[in-house]
C-alpha positions in Angstrom: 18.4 -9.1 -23.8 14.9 -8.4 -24.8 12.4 -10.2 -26.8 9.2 -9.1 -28.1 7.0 -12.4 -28.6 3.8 -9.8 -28.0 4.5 -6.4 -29.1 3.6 -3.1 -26.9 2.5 0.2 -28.2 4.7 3.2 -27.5 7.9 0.7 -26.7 10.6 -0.4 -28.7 13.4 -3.8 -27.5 16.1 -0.3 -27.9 13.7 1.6 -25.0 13.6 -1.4 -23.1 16.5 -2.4 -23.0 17.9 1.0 -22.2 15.2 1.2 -19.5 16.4 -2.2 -17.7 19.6 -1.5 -18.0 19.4 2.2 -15.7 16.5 -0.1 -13.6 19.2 -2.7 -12.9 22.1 -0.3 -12.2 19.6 1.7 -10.0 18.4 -1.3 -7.8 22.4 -2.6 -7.5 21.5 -5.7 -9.2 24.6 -6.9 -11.6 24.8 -9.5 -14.0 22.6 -9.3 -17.1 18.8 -10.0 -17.4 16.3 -11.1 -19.8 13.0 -10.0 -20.3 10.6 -11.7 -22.8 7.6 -9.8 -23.3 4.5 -12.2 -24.1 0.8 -13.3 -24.8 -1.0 -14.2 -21.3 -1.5 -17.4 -23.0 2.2 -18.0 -22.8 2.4 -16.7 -19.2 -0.6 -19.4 -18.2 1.6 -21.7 -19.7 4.9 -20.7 -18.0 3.0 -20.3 -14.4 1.6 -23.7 -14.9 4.9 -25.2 -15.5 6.7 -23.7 -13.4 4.5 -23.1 -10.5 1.5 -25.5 -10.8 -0.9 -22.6 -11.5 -3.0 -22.6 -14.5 -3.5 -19.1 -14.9 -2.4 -16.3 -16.4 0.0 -13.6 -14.5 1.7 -10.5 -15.3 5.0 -11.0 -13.9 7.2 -14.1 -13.5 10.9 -13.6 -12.1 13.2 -16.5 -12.6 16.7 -16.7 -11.0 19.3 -18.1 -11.8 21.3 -21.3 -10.5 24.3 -20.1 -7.7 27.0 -21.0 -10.3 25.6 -18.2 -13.1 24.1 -15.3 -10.7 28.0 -13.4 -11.3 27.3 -12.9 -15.2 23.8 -13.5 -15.1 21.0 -12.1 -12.5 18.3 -13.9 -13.9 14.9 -13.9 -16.6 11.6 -12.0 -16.6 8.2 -13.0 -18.2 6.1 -10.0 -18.9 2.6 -10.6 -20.1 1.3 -8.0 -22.7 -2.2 -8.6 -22.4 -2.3 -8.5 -18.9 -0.1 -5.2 -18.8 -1.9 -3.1 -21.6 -5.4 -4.3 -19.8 -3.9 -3.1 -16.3 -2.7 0.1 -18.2 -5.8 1.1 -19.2 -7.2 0.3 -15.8 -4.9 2.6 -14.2 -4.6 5.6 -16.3 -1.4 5.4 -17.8 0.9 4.0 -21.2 1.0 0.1 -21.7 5.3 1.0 -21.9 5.0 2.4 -18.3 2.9 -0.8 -17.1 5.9 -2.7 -18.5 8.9 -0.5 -17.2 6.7 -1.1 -13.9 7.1 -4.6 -14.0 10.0 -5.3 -15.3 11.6 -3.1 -12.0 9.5 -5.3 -10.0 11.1 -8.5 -11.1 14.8 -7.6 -10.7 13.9 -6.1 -7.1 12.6 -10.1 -6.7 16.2 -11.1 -8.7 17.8 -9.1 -6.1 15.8 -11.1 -3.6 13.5 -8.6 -2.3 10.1 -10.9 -1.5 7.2 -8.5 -0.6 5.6 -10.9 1.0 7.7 -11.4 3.9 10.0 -8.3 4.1 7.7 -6.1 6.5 7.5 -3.4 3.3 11.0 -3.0 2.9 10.6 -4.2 -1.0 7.3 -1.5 -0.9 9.8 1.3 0.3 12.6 0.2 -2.2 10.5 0.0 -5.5 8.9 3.3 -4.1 12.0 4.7 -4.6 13.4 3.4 -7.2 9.9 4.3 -9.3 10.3 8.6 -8.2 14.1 7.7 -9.4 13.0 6.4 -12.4 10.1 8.6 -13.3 7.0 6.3 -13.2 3.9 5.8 -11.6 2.6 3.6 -8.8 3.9 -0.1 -8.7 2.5 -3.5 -8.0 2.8 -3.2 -4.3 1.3 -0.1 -4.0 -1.5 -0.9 -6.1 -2.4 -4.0 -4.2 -2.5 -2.4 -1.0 -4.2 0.7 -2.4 -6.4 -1.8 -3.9 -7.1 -4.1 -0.8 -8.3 -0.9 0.8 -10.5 0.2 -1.4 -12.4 -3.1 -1.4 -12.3 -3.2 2.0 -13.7 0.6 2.1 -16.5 -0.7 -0.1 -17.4 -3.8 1.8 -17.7 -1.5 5.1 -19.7 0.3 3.0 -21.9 -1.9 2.1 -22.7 -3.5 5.1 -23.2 -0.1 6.7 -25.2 1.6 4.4 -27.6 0.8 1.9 -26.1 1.4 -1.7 -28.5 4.0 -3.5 -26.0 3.9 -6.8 -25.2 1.2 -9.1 -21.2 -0.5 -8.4 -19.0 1.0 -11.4 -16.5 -2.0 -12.3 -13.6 0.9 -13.7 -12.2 1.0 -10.2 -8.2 -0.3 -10.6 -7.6 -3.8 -10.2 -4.9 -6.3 -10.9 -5.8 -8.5 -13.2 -5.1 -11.9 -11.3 -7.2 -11.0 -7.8 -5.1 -13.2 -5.8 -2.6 -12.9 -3.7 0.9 -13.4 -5.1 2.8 -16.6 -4.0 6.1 -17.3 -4.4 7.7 -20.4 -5.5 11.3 -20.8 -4.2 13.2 -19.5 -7.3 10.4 -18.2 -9.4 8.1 -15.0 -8.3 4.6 -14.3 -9.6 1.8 -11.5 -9.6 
């Protein structure tokens, strides 16, 4: 099921939801899913109930308890805002932002964890994203992000900066590292 508390241009609940399902059947994850798309107010909200973090997020992946994960895999929070602002960032739609995020929460309700896999979540969503026809993920972009900064702090220390910083580089949104709780998943 989809629900659109914060609407996205260029995507309809039918494109979604015919999205997740082919993203679900793709990654091997069965049972059904539910994706609310919503205001980063509401994701603040969610993260700091949830996780104890009052901020915003893009992505929150909730699984579900042992006895349901047969007919149901689990929920994901999308935040609008934070996806259309990330969008624009990276030069593509707010819909692909969200089809990118929604196949990065069920690779975490499959129980892929990025942070301690040694890449093998990197090299699954890579895959899974050519299968599926859209661009860089979450993963990606952080590391391709981390090493830019870290490009431009060698920079800086080595050589004296004769042109003002530009602030369009891509970023995600949140700036920190993403933690995971043990049955919820934030970035």
């Amino acid at each position: 099921m989809v629900i659109f508390q914060k609407r996205v241009a260029d995507l309809t609940e039918l494109a979604l939801d015919r999205f997740l399902a082919r993203a679900r059947r793709a990654a091997g994850l069965k049972g059904t899913v539910n994706v609310l798309l919503t205001t980063s107010a509401e994701m603040k909200s969610l993260n700091r109930r949830f996780r104890g973090k009052d901020k915003p997020t893009d992505v929150l992946s909730f699984s579900p308890e042992p006895d349901l994960q047969k007919q149901f895999a689990g929920e994901i929070a999308i935040s609008a805002d934070l996806a259309s602002q990330n969008a624009r960032a990276l030069g593509h739609s707010p819909a692909e932002e969200i089809k990118i995020l929604v196949l990065h929460g069920i690779l975490h309700l499959r129980g892929y964890d990025h942070e301690c896999d040694n890449g093998q979540m990197a090299r699954r969503e890579k895959q899974l994203r050519a299968k599926l026809h859209l661009p860089p993920g979450l993963i990606e972009r952080t590391t391709i992000e981390r090493t830019t900064i870290e490009r431009t702090t060698i920079n800086r220390t080595t050589i004296k900066r004769t042109t003002p910083r530009s602030d369009s580089r891509p970023r995600l949104t949140s700036g920190a590292k993403p933690r995971h709780a043990r049955r919820k998943h934030e970035h």
